[in-house]
VMD Tcl script that draws the C-alpha trace (Angstrom):
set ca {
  {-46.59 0.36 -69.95}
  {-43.84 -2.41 -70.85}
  {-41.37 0.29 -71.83}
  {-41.94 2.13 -68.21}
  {-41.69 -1.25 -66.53}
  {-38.29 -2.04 -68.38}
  {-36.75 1.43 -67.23}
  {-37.61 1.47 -63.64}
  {-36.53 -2.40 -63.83}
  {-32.99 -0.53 -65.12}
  {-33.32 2.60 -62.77}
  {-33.49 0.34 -59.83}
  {-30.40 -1.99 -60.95}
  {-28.15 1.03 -61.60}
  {-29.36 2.25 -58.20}
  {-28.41 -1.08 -56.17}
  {-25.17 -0.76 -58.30}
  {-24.50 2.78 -57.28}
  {-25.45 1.49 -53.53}
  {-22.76 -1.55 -53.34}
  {-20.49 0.69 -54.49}
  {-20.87 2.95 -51.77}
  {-20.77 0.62 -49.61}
  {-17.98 -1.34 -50.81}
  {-15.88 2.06 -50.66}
  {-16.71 2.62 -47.05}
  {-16.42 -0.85 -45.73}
  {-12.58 -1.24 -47.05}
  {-11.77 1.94 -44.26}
  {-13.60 -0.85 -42.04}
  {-11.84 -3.46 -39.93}
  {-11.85 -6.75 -41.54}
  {-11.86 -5.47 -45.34}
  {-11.92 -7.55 -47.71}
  {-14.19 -10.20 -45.96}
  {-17.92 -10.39 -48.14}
  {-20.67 -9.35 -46.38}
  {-18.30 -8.06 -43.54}
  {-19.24 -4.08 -44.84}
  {-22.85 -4.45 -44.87}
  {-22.57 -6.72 -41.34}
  {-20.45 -3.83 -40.24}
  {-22.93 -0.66 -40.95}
  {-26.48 -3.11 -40.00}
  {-25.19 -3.37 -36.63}
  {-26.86 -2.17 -34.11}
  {-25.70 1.22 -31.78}
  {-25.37 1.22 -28.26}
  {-23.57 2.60 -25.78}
  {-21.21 0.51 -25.49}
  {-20.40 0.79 -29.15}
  {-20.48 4.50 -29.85}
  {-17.56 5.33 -29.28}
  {-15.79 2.45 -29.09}
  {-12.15 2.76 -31.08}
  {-13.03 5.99 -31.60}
  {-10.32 8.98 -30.96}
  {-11.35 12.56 -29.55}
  {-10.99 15.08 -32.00}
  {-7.60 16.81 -30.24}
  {-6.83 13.49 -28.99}
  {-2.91 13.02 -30.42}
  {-3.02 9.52 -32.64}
  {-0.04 8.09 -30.83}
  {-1.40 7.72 -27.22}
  {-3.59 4.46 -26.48}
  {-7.50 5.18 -26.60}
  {-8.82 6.01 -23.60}
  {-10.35 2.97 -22.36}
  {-7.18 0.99 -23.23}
  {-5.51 3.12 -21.32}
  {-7.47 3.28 -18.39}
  {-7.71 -0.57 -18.49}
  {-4.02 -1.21 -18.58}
  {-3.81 1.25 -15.51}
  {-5.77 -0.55 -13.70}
  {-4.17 -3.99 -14.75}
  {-0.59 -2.76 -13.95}
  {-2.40 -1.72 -10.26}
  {-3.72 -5.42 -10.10}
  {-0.73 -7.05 -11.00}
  {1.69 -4.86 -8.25}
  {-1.03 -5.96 -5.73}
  {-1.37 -9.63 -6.19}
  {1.51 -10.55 -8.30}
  {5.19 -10.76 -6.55}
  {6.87 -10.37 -9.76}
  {5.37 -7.20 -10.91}
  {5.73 -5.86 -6.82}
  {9.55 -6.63 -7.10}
  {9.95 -5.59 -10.45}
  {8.73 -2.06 -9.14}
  {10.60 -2.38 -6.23}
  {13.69 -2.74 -7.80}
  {13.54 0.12 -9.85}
  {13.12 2.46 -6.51}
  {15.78 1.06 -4.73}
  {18.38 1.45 -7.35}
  {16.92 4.57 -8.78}
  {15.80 6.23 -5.30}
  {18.57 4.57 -2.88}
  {19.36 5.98 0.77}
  {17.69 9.37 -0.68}
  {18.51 12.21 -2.92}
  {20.83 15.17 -1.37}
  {20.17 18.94 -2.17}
  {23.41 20.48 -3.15}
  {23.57 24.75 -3.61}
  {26.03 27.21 -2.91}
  {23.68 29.74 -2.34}
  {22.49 29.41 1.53}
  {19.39 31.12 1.51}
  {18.40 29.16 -1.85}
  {19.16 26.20 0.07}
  {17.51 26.88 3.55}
  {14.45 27.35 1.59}
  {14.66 24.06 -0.21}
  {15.47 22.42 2.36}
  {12.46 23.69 4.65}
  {9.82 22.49 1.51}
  {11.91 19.19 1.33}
  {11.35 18.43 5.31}
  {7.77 20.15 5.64}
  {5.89 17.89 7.20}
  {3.28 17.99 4.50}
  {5.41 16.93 2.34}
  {7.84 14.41 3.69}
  {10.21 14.77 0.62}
  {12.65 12.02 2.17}
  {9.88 9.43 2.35}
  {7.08 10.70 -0.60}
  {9.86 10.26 -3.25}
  {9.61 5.94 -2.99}
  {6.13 6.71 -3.30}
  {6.74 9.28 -6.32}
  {9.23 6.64 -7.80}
  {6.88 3.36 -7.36}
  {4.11 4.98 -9.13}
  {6.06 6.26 -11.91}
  {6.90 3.22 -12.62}
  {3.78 1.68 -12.38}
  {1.70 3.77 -14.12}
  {4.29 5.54 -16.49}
  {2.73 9.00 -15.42}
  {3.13 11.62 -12.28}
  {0.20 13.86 -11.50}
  {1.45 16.24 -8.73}
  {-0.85 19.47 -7.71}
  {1.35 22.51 -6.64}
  {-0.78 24.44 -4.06}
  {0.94 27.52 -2.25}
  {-0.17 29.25 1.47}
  {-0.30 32.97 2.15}
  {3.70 32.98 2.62}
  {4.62 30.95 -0.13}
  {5.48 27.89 1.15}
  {4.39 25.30 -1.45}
  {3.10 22.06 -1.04}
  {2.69 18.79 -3.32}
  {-0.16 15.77 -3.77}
  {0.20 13.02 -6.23}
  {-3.27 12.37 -8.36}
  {-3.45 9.03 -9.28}
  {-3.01 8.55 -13.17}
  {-6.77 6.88 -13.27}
  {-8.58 9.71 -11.67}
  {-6.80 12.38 -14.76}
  {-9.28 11.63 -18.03}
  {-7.64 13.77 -20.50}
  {-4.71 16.53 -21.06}
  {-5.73 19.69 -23.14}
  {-2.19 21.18 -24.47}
  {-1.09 23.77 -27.04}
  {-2.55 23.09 -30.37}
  {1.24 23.62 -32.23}
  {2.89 21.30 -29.30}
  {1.62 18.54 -27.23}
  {4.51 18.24 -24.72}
  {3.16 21.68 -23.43}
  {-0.20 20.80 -21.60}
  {-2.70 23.62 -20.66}
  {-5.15 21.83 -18.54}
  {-6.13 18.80 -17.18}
  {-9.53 17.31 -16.49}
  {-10.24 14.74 -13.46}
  {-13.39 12.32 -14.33}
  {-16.33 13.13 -12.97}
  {-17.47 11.44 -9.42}
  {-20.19 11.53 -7.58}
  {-18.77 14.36 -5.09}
  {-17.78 16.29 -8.67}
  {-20.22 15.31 -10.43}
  {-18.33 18.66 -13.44}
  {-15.03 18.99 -12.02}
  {-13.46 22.37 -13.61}
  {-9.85 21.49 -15.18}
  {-6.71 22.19 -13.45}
  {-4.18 24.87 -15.06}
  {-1.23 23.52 -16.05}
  {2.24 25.28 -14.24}
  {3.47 27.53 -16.28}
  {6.07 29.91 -15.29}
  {5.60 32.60 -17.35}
  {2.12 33.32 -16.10}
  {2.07 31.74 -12.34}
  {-0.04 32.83 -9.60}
  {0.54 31.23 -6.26}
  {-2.90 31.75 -5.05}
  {-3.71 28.85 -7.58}
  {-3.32 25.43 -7.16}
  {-1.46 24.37 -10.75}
  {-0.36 20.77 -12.36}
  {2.90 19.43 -13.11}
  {3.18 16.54 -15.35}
  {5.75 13.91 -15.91}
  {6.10 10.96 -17.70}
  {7.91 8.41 -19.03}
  {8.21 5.37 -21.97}
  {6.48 8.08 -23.97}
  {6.07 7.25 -27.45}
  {7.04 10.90 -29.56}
  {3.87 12.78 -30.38}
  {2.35 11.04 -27.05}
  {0.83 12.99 -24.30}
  {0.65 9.71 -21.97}
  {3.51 8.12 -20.64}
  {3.35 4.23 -21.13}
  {3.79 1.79 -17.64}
  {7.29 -0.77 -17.31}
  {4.26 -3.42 -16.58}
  {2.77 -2.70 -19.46}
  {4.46 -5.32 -22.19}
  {4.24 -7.47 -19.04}
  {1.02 -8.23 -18.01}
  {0.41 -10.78 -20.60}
  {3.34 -12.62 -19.31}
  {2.96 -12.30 -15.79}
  {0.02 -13.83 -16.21}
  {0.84 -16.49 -18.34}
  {3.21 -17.05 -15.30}
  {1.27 -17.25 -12.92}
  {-1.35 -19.42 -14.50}
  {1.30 -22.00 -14.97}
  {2.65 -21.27 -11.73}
  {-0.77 -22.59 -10.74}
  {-1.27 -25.36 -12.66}
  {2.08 -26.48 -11.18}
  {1.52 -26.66 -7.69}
  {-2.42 -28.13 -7.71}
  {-0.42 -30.59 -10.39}
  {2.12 -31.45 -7.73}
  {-0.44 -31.69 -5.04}
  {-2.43 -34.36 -6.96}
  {0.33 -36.41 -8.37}
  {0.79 -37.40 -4.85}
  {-2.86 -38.10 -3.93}
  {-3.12 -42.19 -4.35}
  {-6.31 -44.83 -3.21}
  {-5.60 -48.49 -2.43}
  {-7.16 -51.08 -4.77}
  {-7.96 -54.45 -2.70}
  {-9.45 -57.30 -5.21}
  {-10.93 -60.19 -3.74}
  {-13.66 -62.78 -4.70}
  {-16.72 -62.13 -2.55}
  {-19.59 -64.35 -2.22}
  {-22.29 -60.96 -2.42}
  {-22.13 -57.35 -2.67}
  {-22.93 -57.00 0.95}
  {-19.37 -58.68 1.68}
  {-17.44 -56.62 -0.78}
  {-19.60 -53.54 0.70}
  {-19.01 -54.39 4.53}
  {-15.01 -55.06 3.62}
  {-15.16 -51.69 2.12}
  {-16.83 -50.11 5.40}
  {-14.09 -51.78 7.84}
  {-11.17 -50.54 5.82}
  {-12.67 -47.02 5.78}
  {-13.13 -47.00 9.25}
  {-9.57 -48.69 9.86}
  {-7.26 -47.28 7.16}
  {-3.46 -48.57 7.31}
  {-1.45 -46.04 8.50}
  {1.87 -45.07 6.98}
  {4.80 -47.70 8.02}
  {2.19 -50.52 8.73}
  {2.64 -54.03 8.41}
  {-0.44 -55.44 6.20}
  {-1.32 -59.24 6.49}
  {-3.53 -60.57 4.22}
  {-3.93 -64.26 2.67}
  {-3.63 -65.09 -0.88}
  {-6.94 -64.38 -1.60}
  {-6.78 -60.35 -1.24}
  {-4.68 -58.35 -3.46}
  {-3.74 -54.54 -2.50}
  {-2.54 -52.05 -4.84}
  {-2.03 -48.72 -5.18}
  {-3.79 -46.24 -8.02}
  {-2.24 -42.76 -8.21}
  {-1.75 -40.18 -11.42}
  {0.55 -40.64 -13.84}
  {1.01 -36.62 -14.67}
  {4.77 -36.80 -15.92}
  {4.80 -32.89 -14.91}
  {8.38 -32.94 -13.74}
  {9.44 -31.70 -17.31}
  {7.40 -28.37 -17.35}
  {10.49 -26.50 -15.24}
  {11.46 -25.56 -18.81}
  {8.47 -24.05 -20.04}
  {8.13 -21.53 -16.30}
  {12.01 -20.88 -17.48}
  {11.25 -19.47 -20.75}
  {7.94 -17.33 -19.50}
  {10.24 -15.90 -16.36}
  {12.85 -15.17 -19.56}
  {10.11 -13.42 -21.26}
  {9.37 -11.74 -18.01}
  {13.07 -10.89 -17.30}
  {13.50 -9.23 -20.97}
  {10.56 -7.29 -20.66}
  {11.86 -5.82 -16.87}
  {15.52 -5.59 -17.98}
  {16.63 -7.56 -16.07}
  {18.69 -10.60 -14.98}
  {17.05 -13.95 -13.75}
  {19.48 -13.63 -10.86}
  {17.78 -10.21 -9.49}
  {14.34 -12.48 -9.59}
  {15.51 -15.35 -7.77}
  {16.22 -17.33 -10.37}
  {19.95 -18.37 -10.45}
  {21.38 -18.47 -14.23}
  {24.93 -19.61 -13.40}
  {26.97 -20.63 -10.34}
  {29.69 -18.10 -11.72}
  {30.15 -14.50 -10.09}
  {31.67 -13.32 -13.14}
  {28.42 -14.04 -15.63}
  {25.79 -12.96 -13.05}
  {27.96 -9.08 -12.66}
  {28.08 -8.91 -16.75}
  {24.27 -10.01 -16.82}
  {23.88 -6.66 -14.76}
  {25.54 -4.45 -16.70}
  {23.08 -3.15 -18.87}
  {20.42 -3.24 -15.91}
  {22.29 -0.49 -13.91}
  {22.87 1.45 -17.43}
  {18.75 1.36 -17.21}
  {18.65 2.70 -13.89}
  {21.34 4.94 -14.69}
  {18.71 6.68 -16.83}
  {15.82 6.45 -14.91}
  {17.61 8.12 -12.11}
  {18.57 11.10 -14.39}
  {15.12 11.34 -15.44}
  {13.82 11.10 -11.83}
  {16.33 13.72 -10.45}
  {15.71 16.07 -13.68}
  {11.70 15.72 -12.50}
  {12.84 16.55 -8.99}
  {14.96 19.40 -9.97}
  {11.99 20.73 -11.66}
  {9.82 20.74 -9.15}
  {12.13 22.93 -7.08}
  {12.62 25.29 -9.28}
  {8.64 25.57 -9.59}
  {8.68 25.67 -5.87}
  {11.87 28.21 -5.38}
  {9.97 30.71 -8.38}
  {6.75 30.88 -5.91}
  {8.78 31.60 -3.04}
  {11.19 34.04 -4.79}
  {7.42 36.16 -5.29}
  {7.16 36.65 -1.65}
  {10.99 37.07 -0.72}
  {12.54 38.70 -3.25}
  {16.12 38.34 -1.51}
  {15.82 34.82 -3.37}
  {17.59 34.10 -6.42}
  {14.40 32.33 -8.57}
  {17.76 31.63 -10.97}
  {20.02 29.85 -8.53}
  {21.79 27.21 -9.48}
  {21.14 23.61 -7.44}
  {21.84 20.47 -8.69}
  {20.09 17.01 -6.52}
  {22.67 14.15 -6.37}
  {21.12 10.50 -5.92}
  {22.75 7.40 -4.31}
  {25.02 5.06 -6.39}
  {23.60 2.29 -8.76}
  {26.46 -0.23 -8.29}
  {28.78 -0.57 -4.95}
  {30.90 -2.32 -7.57}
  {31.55 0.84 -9.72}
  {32.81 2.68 -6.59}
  {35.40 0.20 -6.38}
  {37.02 0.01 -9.72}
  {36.56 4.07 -9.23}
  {38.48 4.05 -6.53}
  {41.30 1.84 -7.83}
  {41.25 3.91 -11.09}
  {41.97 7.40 -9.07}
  {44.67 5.63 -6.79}
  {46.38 4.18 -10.17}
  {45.84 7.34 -12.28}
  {46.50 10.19 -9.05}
  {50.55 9.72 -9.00}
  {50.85 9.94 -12.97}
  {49.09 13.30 -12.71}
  {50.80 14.70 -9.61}
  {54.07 13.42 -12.09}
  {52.81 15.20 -15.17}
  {52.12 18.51 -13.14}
  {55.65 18.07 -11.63}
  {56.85 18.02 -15.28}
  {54.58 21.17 -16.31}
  {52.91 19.11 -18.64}
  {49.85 20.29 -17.31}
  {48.50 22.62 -14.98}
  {46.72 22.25 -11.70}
  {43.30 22.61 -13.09}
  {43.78 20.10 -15.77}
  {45.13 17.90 -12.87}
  {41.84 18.18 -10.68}
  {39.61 17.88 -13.69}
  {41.27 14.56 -14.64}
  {42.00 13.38 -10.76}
  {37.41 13.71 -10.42}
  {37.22 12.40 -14.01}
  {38.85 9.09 -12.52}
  {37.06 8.65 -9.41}
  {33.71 9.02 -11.41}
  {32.69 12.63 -9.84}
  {31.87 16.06 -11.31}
  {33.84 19.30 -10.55}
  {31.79 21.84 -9.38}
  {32.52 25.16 -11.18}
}
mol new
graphics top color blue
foreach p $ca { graphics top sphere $p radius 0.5 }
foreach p [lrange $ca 0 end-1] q [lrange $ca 1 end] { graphics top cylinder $p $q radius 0.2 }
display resetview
């Protein structure tokens, strides 16, 4: 019996060995390795719904785009912050106004191309002119375009804008993620299962069928999901405006003060009923007070010593600036007094909008061409292939200036070179449009 005791005594000890070990292997894949007791803490706790799934990714979820929920919540908190806070609404602004302008023009040498971009541009389901600030402010905002493509019995197409919170996931191609398939809404109470929406796809497109197009941007590679411009600055804006806060109620209460009178009274009912009368008969500003030598008036206010905090609001508006790309100057916050630093502060700002407006007319472009395929299907005198290019406003007044003086400089060396037949005429266009900053049509 002793010799059975001592072995399951050693059974169970090579067991609870065999156990830790286990355990010890699975907890260092756990956050917080390393920690003791942190694995077994880790596995005892208790499951709920909250926790199921929490920091966990979707099978054909690509590893590179946030997880869902942190997605969804920074959505929301870039919505929040254009709402309430006027940094984040002129950040946003700003980006429309240099990248969107007095409009985008529609430029094709093909007429009938153009009459029928034209009439989709000015539809007045569409209002192209005015839905493309609306198009612009969102991408920026959210860092993703959902626009449904829905087609009538004559092929005039028409566009809607899903808001990036309502989409919960994009199904693509298993060998490439940039080419999506579907895309499923979450569910509401009016769709409780809402069936996915097809993805455009031009190879296989049937007007009759509302599709998706899909555009992003500050997408990581490997990322379905674009990322917001707020995004990096949420924390700061509201670190901003926190202080912001603090700042004013600090300001308001530094100038809040009481008087102090001290006297020698014979009871408390005196020092009470001189309390009463000086309630009811406060001095008023610019008074002349009279009192004899027995009464002594002073004044008790806060000693906050805030004045100096101008320098910490600096450096979070800095931190605010960076994030944005942009200069303090184009926040209303003056760096220098010099014209000269504030135009080289904006240099690389308009480079930035530079190449958001390429992206923003590429994503334009695009959705013409989707439009011009569906109504090639029903008028086949269209060209589907036509070439169109869309031209945007300029970023800088500025640049057509020194563009200007550049052509004017440069135009009577070139008209002197083709004199000399050191070139010919079209090397002297190309390089008189080169000059002013304009492309040569071909």
């Amino acid at each position: 019996m002793a010799g059975r005791s001592e072995r399951r005594t050693v059974e169970n000890k090579q067991n609870k060995k065999v156990k830790d070990n286990w355990i010890g292997r699975l907890g260092a894949l756990l956050p917080g390795a390393g920690k003791p007791g942190t694995a077994r803490q880790t596995l005892a706790a208790q499951e709920t719904d909250a926790s199921l799934q929490a920091g966990a990714y979707a099978w054909n979820q690509p590893l590179r785009d946030r997880l869902p929920y942190d997605r969804q919540a920074v959505l929301e908190q870039s919505l929040e912050a254009w709402r309430v806070n006027p940094l984040a609404r002129r950040i946003v602004s700003l980006t429309t106004q240099y990248v969107v302008g007095s409009g985008v023009g529609i430029h094709c040498r093909d007429d009938a191309v153009l009459q029928a971009l034209q009439a989709f541009w000015g539809h007045p389901l569409n209002r192209m002119d005015v839905r493309i600030f609306e198009l612009c402010d969102e991408l920026t905002r959210t860092g993703n375009l959902f626009l449904l493509l829905s087609s009538d019995g004559g092929g005039n197409s028409y566009i809607r804008a899903y808001p990036s919170t309502v989409v919960e996931s994009i199904t693509s191609r298993a060998n490439d993620v940039e080419q999506a398939v579907s895309f499923t809404l979450r569910a509401s109470p009016e769709e409780p299962d809402p069936q996915p929406i097809p993805a455009y796809d031009p190879q296989d497109d049937d007007p009759a069928r509302a599709v998706m197009l899909h555009y992003s941007i500050n997408r990581p590679v490997g990322a379905q999901w674009g990322e917001p411009d707020l995004a990096p600055l949420l924390r700061w804006l509201s670190r901003y405006a926190n202080w912001l806060e603090d700042r004013a109620r600090l300001n308001r209460f530094r100038n809040a003060f009481v008087y102090v009178v001290k006297s020698r009274f014979s009871s408390e009912s005196d020092r009470y009923a001189r309390q009463q009368h000086l309630n009811a008969n406060p001095p008023m500003p610019g008074a002349i007070l009279v009192t004899d030598e027995g009464e002594e008036w002073s004044v008790l206010n806060p000693q906050l010593e805030s004045r100096d905090a101008g320098e910490d609001g600096l450096a979070l508006k800095k931190m605010v600036a960076s994030g944005a790309g942009v200069p303090l100057h184009f926040l209303a916050e003056p760096e220098s007094a010099t014209r000269t630093t504030a135009e080289a502060a904006g240099g690389p700002t308009y480079r930035f909008y530079e190449q958001r407006q390429r992206t923003f007319l590429w994503m334009l472009e695009d959705i013409l061409r989707a439009v011009l395929r569906r109504k090639a299907l029903f008028e086949p005198h269209l060209d589907a292939q036509a070439a169109f290019h869309l031209q945007g406003s300029d970023i800088s007044v500025r640049d057509n200036l020194e563009l200007s003086q550049a052509a004017a400089t440069m135009l009577p060396v070139l008209v002197e070179l083709r004199n000399r037949d050191l070139i010919d005429d079209a090397e002297m266009i190309r390089l008189a449009y080169r000059f002013a900053g304009e492309q040569l049509e071909k």
